[in-house]
C-alpha positions as CSV (number, residue, x, y, z in Angstrom):
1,X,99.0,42.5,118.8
2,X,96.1,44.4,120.3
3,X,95.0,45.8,117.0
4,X,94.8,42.6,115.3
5,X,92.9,41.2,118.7
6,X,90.7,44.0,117.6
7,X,90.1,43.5,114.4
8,X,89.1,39.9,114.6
9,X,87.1,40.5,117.4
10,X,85.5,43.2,114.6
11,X,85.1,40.8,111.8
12,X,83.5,38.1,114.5
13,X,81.1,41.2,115.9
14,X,82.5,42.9,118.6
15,X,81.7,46.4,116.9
16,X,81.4,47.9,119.3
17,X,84.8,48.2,120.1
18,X,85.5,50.5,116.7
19,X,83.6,52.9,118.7
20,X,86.0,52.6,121.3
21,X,88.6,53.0,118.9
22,X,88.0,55.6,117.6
23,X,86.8,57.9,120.7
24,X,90.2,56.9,121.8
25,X,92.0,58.3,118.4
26,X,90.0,61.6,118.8
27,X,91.1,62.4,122.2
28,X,94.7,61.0,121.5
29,X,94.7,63.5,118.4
30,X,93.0,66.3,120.4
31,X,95.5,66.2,123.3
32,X,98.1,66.3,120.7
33,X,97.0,69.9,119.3
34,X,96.4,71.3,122.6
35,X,100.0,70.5,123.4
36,X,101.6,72.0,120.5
37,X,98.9,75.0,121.2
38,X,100.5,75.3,124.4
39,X,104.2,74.7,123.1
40,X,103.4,77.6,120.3
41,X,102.2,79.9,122.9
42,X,105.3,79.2,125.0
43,X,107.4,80.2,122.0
44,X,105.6,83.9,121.6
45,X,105.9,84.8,124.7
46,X,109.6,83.5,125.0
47,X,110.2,85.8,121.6
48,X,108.4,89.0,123.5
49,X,110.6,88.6,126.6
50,X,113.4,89.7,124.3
51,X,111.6,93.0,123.0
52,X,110.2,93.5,127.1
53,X,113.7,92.4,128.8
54,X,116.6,92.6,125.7
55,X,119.0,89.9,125.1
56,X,120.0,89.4,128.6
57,X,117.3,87.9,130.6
58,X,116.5,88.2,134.3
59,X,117.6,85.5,136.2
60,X,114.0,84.6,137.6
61,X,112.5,83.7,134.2
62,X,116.0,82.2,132.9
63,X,115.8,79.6,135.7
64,X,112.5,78.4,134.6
65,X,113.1,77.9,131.1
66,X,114.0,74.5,129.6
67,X,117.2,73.8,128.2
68,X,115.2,73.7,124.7
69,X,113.6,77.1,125.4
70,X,116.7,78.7,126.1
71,X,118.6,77.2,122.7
72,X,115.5,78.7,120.5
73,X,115.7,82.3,122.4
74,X,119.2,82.3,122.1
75,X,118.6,82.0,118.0
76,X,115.6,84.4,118.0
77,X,118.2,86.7,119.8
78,X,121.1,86.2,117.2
79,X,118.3,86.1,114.3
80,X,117.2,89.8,115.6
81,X,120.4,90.9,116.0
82,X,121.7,90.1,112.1
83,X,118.2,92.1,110.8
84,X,118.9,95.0,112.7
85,X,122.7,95.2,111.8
86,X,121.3,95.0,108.1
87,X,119.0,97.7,108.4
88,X,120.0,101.0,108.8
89,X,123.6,101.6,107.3
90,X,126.5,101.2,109.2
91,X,125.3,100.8,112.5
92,X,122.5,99.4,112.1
93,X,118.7,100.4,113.3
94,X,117.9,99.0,116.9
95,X,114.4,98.2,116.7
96,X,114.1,97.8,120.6
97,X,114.6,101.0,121.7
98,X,111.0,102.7,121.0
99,X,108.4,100.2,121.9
100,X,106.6,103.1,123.0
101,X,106.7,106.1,121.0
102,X,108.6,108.9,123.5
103,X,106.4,112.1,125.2
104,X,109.8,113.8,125.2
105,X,113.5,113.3,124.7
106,X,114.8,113.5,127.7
107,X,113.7,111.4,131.3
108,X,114.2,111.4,134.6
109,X,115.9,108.2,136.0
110,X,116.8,106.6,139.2
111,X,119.6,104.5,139.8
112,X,118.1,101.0,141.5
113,X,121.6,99.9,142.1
114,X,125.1,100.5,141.2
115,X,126.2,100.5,137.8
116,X,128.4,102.2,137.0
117,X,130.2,104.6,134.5
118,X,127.7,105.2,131.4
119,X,128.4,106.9,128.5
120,X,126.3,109.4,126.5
121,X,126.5,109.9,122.7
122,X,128.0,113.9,123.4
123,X,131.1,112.1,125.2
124,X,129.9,112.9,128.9
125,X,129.8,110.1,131.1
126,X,127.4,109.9,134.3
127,X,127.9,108.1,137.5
128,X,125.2,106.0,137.9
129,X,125.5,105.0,141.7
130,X,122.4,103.5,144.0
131,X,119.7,106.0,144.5
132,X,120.6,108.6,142.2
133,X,118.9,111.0,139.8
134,X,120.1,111.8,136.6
135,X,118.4,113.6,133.3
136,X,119.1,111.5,130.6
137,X,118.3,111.1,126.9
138,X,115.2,108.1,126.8
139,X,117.0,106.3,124.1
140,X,119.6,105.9,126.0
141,X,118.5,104.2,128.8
142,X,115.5,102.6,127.8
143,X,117.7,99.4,127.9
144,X,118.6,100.1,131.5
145,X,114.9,100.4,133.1
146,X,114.2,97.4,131.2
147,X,117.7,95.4,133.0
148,X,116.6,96.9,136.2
149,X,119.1,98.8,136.6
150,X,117.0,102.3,136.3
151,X,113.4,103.2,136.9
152,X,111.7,106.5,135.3
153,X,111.1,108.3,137.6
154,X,107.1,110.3,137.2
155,X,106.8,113.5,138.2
């Protein structure tokens, strides 16, 4: 009803309403692509949460994620997952564990809280129990200082 209000009042000589019109258009079409600029940018930094955090995510940044949000890192998450098992033989090539290339092999770690029994590819298992020190390989528990479970520990 209002556009055909408007062009009438065109075609009797109220142009200056297509100026209106149009103005209006622009800004409709320019909030449109600063939303989905916004949405897009939402979306990368959802997909580098899961190489900065791994598949499980702190509670924190889970809570304030939409319902939406949480659906498309859940698919990232399964997406990543099939690559890696396809690359790399049998077990497949974890593509997480190195975002940093290592200074050496081996870290020191602290325990932030308890965790548990944890298991080393030579068969030894370590304790990890609040506020303890352990030498372990970096691969290993890259995963960990990323959960919050460990922190390297500089010397």
């Amino acid at each position: 009803a209002a556009s055909s209000r408007s062009r009438s009042e065109a075609k009797s000589g109220r142009t200056d309403l297509i100026f209106l019109i149009r103005f209006r258009h622009c800004c409709l079409l320019r909030n449109q692509r600063c939303v989905v600029a916004y949405l897009y940018d939402r979306l990368l930094r959802i997909r580098a949460l899961r190489w900065e955090y791994g598949s499980v995510l702190p509670s924190a940044i889970h809570f304030h994620m939409s319902a939406e949000e949480v659906e498309w890192f859940n698919r990232y998450k399964k997406s990543l997952a099939t690559y890696m098992r396809s690359v790399g033989g049998e077990e497949g090539l974890d593509l997480t564990q190195d975002i940093k290339p290592p200074k050496s092999l081996y870290i020191e770690v602290r325990c932030l809280k308890d965790y548990g029994e944890f298991e080393i590819d030579d068969g030894t298992t370590v304790l990890l129990k609040k506020n303890s020190q352990h030498f372990l390989p970096r691969w290993k528990c890259e995963q960990l200082i990323r959960q919050g479970v460990l922190e390297h520990v500089l010397s």
